[in-house]
Backbone as JSON, one array per atom type, in Angstrom:
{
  "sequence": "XXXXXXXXXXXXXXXXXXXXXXXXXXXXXXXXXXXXXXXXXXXXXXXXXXXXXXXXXXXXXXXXXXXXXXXXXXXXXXXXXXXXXXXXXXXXXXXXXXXXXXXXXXXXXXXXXXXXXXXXXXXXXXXXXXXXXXXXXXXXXXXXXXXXXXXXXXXXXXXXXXXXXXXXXXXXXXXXXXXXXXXXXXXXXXXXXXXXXXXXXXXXXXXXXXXXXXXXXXXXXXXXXXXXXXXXXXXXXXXXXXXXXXXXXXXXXXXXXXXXXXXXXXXXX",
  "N": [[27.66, 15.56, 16.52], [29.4, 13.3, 14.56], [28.34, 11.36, 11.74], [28.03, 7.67, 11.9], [29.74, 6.4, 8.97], [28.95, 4.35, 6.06], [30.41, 1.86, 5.78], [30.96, 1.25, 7.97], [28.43, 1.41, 9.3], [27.19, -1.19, 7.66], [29.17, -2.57, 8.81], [27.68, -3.16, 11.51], [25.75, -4.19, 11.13], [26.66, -6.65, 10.46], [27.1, -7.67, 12.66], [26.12, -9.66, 14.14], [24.15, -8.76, 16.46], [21.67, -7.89, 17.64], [20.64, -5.31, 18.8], [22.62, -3.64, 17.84], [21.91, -3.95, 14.79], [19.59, -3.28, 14.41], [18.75, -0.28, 14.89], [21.3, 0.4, 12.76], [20.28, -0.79, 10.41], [18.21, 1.34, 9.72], [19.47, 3.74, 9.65], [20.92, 3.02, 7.21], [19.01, 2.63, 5.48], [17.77, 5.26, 5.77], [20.14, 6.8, 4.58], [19.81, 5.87, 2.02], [21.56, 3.83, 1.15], [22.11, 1.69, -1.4], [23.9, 0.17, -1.98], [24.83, -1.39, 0.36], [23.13, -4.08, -0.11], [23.5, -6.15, -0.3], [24.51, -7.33, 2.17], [22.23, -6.91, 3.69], [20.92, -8.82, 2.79], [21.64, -10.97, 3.82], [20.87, -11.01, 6.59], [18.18, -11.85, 6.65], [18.3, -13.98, 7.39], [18.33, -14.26, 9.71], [18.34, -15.04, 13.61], [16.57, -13.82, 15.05], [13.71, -12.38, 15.11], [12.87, -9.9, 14.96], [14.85, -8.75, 13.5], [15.11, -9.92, 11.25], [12.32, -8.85, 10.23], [12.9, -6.46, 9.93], [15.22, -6.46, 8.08], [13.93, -7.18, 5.72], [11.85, -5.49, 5.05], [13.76, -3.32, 4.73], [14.88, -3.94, 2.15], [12.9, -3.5, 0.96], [13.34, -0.2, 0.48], [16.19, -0.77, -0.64], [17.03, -2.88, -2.08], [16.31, -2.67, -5.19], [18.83, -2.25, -6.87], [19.4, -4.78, -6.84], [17.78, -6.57, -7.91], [17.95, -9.37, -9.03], [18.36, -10.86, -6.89], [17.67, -10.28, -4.44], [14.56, -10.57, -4.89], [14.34, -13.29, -4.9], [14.66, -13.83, -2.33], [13.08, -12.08, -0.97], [10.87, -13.83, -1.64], [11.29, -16.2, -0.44], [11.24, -15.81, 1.63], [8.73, -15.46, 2.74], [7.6, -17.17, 3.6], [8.09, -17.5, 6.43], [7.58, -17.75, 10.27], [6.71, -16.47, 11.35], [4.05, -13.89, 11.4], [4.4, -11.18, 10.83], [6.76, -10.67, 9.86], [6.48, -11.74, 7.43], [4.92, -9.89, 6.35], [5.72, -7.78, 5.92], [7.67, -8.34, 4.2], [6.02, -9.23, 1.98], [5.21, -6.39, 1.53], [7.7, -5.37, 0.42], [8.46, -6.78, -1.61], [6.33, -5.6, -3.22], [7.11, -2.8, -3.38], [8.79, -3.11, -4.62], [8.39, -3.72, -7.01], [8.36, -6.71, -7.65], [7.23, -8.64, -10.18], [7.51, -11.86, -10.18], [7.01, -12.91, -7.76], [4.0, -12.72, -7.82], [2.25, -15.21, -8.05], [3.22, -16.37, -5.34], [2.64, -14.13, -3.4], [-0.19, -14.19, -4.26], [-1.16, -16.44, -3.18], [-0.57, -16.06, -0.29], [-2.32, -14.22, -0.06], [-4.85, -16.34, -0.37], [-4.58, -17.84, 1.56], [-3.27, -17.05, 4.03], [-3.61, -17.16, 7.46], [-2.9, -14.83, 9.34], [-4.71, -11.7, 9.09], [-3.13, -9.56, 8.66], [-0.94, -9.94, 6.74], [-2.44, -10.82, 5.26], [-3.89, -8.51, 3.71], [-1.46, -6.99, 3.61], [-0.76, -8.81, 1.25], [-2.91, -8.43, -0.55], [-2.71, -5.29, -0.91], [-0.45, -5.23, -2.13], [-0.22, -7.12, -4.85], [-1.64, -5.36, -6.3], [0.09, -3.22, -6.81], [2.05, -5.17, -8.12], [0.79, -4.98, -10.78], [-0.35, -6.74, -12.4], [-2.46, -8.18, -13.7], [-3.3, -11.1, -14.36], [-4.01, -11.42, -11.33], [-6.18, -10.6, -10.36], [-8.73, -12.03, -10.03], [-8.01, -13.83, -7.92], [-8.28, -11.34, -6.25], [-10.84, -10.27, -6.66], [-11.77, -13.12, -4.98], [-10.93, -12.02, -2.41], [-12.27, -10.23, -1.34], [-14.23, -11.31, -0.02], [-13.85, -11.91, 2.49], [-13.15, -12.15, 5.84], [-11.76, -10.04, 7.21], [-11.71, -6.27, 7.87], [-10.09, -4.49, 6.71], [-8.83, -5.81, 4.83], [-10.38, -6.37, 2.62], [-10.81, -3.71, 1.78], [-8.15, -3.3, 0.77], [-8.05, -4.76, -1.22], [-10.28, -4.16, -2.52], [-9.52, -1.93, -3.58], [-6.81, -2.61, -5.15], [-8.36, -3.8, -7.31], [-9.68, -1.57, -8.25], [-6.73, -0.73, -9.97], [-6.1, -2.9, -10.97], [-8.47, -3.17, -12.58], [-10.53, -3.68, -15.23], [-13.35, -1.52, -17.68], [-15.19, -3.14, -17.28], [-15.26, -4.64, -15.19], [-17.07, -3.47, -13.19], [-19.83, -3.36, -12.74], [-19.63, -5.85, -10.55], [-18.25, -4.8, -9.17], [-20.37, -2.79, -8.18], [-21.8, -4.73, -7.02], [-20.51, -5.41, -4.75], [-20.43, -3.49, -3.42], [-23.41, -3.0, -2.6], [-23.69, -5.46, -0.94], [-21.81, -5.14, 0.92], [-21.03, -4.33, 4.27], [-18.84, -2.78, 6.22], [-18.26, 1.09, 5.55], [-15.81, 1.97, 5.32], [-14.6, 0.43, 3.24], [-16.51, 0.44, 1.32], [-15.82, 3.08, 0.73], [-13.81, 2.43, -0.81], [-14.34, 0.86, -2.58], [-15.7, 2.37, -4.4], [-14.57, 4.43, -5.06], [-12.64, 2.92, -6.59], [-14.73, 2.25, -8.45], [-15.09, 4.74, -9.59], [-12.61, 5.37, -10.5], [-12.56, 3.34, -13.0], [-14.6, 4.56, -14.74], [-16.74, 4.57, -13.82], [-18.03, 7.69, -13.44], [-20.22, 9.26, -11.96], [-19.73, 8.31, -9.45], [-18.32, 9.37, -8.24], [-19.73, 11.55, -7.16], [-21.14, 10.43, -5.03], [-19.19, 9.25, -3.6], [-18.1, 11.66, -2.45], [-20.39, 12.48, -1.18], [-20.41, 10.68, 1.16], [-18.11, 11.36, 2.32], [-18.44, 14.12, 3.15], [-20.6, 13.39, 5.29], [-18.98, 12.08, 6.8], [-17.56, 10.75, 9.99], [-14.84, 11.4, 12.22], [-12.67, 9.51, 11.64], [-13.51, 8.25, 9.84], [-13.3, 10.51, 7.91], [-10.69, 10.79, 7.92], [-10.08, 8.14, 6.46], [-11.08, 8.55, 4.38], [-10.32, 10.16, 3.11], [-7.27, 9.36, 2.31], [-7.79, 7.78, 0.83], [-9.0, 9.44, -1.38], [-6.47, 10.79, -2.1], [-5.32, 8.65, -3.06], [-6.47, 7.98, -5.09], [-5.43, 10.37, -6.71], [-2.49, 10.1, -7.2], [-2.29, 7.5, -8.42], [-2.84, 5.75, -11.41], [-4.45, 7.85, -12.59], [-7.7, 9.07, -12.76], [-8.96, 10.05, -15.93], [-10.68, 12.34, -15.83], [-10.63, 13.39, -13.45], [-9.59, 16.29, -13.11], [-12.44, 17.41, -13.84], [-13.84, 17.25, -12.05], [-12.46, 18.06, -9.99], [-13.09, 21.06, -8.91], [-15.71, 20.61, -7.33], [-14.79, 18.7, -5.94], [-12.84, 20.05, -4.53], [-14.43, 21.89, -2.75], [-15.47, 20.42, -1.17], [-13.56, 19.02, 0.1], [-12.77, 21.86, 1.79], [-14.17, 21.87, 3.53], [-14.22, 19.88, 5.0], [-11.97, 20.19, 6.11], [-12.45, 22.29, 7.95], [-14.55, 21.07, 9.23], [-12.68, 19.72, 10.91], [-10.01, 19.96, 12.04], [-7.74, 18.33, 12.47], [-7.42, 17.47, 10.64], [-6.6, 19.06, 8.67], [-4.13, 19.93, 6.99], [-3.83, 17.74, 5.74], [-6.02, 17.58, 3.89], [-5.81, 20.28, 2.53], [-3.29, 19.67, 0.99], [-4.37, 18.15, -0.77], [-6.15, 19.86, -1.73], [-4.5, 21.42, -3.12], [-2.9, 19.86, -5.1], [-5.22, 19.1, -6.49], [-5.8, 21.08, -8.12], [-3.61, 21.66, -9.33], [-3.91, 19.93, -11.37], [-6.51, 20.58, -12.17], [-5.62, 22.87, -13.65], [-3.71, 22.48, -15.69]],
  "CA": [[28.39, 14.3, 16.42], [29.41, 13.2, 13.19], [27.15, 10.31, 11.44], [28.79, 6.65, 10.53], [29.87, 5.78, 7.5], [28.07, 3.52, 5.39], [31.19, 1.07, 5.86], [30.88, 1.19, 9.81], [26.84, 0.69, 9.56], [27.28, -2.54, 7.5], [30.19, -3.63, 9.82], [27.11, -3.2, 12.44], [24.89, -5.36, 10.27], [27.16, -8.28, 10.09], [27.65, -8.11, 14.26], [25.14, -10.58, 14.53], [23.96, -8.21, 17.46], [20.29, -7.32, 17.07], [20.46, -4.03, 19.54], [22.99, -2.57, 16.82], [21.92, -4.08, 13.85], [18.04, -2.66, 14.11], [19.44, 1.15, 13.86], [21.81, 0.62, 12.04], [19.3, -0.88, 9.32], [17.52, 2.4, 9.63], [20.04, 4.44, 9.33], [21.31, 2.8, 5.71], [17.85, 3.06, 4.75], [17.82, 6.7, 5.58], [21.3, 7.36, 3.71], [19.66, 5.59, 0.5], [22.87, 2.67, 1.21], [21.88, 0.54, -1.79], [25.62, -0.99, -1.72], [24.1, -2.24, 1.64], [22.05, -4.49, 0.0], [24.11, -7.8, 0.1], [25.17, -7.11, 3.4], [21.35, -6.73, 4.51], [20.35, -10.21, 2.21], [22.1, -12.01, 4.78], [19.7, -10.74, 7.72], [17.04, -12.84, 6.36], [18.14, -15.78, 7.8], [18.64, -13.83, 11.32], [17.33, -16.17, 14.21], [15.82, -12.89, 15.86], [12.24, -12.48, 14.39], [12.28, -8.2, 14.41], [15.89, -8.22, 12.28], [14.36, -10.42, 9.9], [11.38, -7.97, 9.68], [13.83, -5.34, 9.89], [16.27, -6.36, 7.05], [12.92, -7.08, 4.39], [11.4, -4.06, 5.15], [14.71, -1.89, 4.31], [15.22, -4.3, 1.27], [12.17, -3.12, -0.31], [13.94, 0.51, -0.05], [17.11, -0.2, -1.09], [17.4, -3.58, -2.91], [16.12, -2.61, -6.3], [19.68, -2.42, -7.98], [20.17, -6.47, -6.7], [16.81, -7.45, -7.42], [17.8, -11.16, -9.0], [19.1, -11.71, -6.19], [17.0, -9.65, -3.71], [13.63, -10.33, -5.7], [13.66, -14.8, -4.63], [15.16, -14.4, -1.36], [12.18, -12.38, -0.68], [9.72, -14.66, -2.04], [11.76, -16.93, 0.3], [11.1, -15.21, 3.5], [7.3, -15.41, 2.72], [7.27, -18.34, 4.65], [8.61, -16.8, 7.93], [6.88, -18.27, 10.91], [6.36, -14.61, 11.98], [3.4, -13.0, 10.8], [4.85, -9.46, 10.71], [7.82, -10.65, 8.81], [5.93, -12.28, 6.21], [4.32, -8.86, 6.16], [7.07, -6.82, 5.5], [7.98, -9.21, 3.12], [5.05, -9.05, 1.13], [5.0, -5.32, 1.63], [8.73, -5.0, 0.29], [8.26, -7.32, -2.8], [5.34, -4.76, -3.77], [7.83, -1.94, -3.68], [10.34, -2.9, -6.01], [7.48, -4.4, -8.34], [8.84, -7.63, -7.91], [6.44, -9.54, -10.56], [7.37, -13.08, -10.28], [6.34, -12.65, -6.56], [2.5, -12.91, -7.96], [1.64, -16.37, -7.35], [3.4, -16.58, -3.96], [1.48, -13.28, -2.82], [-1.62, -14.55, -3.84], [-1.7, -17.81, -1.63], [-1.01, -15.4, 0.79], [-3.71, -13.21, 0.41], [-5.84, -16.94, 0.09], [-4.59, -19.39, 2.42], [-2.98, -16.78, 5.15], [-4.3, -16.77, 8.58], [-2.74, -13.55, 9.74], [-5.32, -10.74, 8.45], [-2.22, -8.74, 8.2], [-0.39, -10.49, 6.28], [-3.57, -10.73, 3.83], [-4.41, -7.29, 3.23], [-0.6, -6.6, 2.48], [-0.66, -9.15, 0.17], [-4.26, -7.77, -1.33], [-2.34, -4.57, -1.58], [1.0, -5.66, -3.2], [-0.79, -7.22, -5.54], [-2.04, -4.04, -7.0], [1.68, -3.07, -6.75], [2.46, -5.66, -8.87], [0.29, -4.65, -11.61], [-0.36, -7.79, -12.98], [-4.42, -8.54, -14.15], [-3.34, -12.0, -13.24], [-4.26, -11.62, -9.56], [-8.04, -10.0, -10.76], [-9.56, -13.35, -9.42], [-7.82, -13.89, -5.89], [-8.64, -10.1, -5.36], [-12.31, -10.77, -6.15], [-11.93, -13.96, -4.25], [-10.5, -11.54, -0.88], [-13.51, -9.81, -1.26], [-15.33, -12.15, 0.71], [-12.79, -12.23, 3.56], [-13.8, -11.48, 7.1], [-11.43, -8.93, 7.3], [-11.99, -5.29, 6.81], [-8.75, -4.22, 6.12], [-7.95, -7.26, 4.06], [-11.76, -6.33, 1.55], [-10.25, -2.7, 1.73], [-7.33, -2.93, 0.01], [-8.88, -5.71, -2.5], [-10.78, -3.54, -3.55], [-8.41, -0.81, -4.48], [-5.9, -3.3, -5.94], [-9.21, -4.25, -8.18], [-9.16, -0.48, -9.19], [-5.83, -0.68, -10.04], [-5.87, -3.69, -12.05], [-9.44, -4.01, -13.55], [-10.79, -2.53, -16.5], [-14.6, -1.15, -17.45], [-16.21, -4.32, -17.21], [-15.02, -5.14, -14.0], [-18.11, -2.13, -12.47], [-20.77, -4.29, -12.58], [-18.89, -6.43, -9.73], [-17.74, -3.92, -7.58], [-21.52, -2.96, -7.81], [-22.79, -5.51, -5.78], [-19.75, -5.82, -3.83], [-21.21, -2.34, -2.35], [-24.79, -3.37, -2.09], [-23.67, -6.29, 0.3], [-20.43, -4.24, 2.13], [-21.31, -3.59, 5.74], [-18.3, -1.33, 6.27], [-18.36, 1.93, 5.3], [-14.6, 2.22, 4.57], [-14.53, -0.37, 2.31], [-17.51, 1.46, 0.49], [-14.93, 4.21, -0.31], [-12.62, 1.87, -1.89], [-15.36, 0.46, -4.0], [-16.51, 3.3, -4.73], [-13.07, 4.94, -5.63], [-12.33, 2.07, -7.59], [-15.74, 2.01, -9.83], [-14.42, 5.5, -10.62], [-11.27, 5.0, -11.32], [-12.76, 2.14, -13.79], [-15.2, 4.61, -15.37], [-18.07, 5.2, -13.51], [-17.81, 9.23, -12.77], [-21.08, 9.79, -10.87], [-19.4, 7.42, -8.24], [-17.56, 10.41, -7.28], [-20.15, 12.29, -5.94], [-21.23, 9.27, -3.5], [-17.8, 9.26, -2.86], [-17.57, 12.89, -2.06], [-21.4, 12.69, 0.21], [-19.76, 9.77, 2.21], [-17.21, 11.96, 2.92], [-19.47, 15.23, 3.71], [-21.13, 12.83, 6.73], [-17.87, 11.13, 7.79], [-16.95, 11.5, 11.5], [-13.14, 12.02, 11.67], [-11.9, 8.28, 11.11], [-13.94, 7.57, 8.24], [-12.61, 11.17, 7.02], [-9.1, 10.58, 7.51], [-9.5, 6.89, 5.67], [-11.63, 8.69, 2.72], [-9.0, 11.47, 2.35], [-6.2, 8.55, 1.87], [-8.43, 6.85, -0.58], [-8.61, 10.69, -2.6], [-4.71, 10.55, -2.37], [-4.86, 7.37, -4.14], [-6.86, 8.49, -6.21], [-4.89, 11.54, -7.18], [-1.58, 10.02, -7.16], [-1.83, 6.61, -8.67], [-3.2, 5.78, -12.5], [-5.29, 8.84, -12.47], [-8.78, 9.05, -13.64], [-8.64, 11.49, -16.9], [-12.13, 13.02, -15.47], [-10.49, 13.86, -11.74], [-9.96, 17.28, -13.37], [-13.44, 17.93, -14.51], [-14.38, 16.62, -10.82], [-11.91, 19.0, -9.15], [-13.8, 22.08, -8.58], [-16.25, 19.8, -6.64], [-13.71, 17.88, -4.53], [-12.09, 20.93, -3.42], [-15.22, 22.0, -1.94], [-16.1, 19.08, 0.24], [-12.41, 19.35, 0.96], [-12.37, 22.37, 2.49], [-15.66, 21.84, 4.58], [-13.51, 18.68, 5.81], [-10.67, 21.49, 6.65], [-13.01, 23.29, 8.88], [-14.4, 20.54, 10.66], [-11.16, 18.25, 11.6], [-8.5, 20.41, 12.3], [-6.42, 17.7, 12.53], [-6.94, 16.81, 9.11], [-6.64, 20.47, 7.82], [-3.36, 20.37, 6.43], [-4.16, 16.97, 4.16], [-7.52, 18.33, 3.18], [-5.1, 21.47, 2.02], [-1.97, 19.18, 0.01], [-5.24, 17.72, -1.94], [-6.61, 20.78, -2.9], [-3.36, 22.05, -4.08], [-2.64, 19.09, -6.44], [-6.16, 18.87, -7.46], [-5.67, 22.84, -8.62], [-2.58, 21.69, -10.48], [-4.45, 18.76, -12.43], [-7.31, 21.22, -12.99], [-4.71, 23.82, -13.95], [-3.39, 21.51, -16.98]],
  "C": [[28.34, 13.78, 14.99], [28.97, 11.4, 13.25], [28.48, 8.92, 11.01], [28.91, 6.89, 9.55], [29.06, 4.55, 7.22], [29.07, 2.15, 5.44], [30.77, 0.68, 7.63], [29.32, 0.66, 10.12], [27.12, -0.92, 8.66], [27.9, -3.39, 8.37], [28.91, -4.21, 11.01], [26.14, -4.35, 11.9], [25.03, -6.47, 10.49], [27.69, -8.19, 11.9], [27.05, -9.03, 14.82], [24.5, -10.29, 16.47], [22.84, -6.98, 17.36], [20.26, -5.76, 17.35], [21.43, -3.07, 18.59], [23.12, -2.71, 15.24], [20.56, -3.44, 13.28], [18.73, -1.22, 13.43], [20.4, 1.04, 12.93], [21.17, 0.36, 10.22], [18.63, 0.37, 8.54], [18.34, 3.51, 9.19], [20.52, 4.48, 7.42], [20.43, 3.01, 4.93], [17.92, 4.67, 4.6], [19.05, 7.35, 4.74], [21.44, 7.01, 2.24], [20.73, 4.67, 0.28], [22.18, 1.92, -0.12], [23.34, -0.16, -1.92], [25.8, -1.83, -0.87], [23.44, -3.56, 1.01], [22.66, -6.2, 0.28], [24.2, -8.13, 1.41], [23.29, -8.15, 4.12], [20.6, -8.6, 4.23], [20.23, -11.19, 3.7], [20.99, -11.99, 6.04], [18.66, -11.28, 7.46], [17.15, -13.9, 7.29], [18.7, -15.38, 10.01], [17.85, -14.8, 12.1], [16.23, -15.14, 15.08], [15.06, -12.29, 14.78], [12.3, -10.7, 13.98], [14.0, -7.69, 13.29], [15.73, -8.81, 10.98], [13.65, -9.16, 9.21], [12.0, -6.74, 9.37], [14.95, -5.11, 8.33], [14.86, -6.57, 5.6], [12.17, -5.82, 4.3], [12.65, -3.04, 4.62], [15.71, -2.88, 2.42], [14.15, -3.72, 0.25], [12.52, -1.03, -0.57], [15.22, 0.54, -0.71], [17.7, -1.68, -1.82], [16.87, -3.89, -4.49], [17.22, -2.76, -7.05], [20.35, -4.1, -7.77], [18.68, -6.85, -6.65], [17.13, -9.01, -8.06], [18.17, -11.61, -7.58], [18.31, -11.18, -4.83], [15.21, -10.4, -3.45], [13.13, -12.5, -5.07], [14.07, -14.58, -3.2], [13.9, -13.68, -0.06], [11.08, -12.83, -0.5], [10.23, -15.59, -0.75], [10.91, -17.06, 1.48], [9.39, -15.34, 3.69], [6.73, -16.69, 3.35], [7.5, -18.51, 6.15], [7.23, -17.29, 8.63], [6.18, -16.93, 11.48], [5.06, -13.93, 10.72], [3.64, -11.35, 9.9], [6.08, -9.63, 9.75], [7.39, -10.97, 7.18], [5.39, -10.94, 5.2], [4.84, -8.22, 5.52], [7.89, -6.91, 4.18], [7.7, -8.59, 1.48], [5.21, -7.55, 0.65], [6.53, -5.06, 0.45], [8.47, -5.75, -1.51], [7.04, -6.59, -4.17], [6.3, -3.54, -4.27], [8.59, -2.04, -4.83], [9.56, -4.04, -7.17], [7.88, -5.84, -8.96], [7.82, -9.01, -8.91], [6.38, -11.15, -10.3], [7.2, -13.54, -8.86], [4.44, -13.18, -7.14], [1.89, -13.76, -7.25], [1.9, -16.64, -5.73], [2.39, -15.68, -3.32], [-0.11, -13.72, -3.13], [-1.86, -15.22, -3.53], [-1.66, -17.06, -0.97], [-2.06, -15.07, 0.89], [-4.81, -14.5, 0.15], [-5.91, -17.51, 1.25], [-3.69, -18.45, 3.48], [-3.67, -17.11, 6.19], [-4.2, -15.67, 9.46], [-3.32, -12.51, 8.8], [-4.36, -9.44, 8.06], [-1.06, -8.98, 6.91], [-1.49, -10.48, 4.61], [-3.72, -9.51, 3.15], [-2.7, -6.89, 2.76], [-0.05, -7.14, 1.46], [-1.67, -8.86, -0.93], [-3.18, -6.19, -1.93], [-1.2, -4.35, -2.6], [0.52, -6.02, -4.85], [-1.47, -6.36, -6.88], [-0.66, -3.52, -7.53], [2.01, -3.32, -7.74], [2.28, -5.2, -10.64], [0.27, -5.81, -12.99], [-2.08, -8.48, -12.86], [-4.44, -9.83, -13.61], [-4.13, -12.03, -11.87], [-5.97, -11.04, -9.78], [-8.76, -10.83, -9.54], [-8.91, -13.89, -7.77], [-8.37, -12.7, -5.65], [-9.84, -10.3, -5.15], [-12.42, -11.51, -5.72], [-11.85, -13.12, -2.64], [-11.32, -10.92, -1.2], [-14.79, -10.05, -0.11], [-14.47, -12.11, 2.13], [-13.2, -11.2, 4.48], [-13.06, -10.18, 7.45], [-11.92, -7.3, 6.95], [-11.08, -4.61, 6.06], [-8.63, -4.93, 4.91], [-9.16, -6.6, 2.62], [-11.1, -4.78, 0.95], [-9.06, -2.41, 0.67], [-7.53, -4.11, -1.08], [-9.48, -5.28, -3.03], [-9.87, -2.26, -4.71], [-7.53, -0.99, -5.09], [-7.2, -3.34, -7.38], [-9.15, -2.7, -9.25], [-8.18, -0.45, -10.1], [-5.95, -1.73, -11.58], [-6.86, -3.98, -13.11], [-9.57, -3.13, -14.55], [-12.69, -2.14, -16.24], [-15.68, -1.86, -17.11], [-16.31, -5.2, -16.23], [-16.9, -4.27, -13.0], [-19.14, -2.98, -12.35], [-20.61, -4.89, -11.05], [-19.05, -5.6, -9.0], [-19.28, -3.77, -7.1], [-22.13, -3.53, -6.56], [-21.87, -6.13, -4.65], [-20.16, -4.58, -2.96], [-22.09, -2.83, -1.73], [-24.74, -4.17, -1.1], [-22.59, -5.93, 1.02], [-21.09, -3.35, 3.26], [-20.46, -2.3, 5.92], [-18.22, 0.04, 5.37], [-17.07, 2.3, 4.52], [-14.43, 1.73, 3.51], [-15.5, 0.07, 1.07], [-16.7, 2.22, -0.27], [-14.46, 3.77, -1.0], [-13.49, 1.67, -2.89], [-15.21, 1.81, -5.32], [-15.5, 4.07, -5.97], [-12.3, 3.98, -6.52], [-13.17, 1.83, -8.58], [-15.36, 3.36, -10.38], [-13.6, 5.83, -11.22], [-11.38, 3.86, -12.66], [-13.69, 3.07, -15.22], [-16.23, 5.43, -14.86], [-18.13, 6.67, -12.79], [-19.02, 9.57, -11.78], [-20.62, 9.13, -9.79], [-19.15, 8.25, -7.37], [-18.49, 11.5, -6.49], [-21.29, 11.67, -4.63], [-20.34, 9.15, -2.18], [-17.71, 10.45, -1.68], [-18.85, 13.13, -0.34], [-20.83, 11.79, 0.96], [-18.55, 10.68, 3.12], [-17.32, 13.31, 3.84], [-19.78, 14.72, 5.42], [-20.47, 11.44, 7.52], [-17.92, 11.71, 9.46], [-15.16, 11.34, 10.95], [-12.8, 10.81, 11.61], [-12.25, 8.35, 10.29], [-13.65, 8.79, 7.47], [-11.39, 10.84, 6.83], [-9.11, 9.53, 6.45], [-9.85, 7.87, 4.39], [-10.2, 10.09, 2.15], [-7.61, 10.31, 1.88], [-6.74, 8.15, 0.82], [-8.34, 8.35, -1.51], [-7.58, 10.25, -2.74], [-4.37, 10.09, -3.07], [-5.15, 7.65, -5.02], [-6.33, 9.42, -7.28], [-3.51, 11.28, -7.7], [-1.08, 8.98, -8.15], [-3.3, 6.37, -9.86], [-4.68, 7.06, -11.9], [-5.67, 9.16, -13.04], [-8.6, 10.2, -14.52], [-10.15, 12.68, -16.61], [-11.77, 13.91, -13.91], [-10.54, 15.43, -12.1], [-11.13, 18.27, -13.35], [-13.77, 18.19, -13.25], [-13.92, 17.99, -9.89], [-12.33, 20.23, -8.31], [-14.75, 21.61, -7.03], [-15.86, 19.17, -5.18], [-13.19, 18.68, -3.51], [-12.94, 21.67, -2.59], [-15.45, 21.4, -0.83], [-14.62, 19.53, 0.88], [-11.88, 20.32, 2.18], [-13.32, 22.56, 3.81], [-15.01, 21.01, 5.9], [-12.3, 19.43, 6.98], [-11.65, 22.08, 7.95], [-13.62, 22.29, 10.14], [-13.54, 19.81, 11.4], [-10.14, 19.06, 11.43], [-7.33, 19.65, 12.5], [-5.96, 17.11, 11.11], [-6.76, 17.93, 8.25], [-5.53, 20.2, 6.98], [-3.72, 19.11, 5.29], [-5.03, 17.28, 3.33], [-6.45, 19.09, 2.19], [-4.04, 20.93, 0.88], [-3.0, 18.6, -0.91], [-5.41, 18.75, -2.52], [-5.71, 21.53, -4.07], [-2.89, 20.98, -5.23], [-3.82, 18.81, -7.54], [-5.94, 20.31, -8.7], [-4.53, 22.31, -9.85], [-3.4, 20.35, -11.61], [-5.5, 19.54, -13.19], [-6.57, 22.16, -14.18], [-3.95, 23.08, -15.82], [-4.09, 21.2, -17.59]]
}
């Protein structure tokens, strides 16, 4: 059966008829529509709560070439009575590196009350790449969440520098969870501190299979995003534990496996 057109999915957009405006969202997303993006603006102000979440979520794929105009209307929406929209929001305004987003995202991530809503403003934040936010992140630090401490810390990676390590420090020493450990952890070496990594790596040795899967996402990050000039040296190392991880979690074999192959190419260079 042959696919809409990208004319025929907008028409569906503007039907003000949620049941064919959801897929059709999805679909423009999947066809890379940014010509969509005016169309989708409008869905902000939908009175049905999941086309809201629906049209900010496919703005942060495909309204980069309208961000003046994209860029306030999701700062806008950051006030959505909807948790999950706010989310999406947040989440979408991270994507397309919307800086002047900052200050709004970081009330979120102080003065939210949806822990979801916090942690994807903790991680946007990082997104942003704006030192600015340093001081709310170490403020969400403290936040009952674990999610929410989780990706505060790895924004902190992201944005701090060498003199930040100290900090993270004793943000370990008093961090109950374990996950959140990795981030630290993965963020004091991303800052500097290289023996971190083989804390990192025993945490990961005497994971059970959740706390492997999270620590293999945190590598990822590691590997993918400002990447330590030492991960190289490290490599040899990593791909060990890695493949130990391969043998016991067969379900995590094949990620274990897309690490070792990029670590190989970083060593390889």
């Amino acid at each position: 059966m042959q696919e809409p057109s990208i004319a025929t999915l907008i028409e569906q957009c503007a039907s003000d008829n949620p049941e064919r405006q959801a897929p059709a969202l999805q679909k423009l997303v999947a066809m890379k529509a940014y010509s969509a993006a005016p169309v989708i603006l409008e869905l902000l102000r939908s009175s049905d709560e999941g086309i809201r979440f629906c049209a900010a979520e496919a703005l942060g794929c495909l309204g980069a070439n309208e961000i003046e105009s994209v860029g306030p209307a999701l700062v806008n929406i950051l006030e959505d009575p909807e948790g999950f929209v706010r989310a999406g929001a947040t989440d979408s305004l991270g994507i397309l590196r919307y800086q002047p987003a900052r200050k709004s995202v970081e009330l979120l991530l102080l003065n939210d009350p949806d822990a979801l809503v916090r942690a994807s403003a903790a991680e946007t934040l990082g997104d942003l790449g704006d030192s600015e936010a340093l001081e709310a992140l170490k403020h969400a630090m403290q936040d009952p969440d674990r999610a929410v401490r989780s990706y505060a810390a790895n924004s902190l990676g992201i944005l701090g520098t060498p003199e930040l390590i100290p900090q993270l420090q004793t943000y370990i020493e008093t961090e109950d969870s374990l996950k959140v450990k990795a981030e630290l952890l993965a963020a004091k070496y991303r800052l500097g501190a290289t023996e971190d990594m083989e804390e990192l790596l025993s945490l990961l040795e005497n994971a059970d299979e959740d706390l492997a899967t999270f620590t293999l996402n945190v590598l990822t990050d590691l590997i993918e995003r400002r990447v330590p000039s030492t991960i190289a040296t490290n490599a040899p190392r990593i791909c060990d534990v890695l493949t130990g991880v391969a043998r016991r979690f067969p379900i995590s074999a094949r990620h274990a496996q897309n690490l070792i192959v990029k670590l190989r190419e970083l060593e390889a260079r």
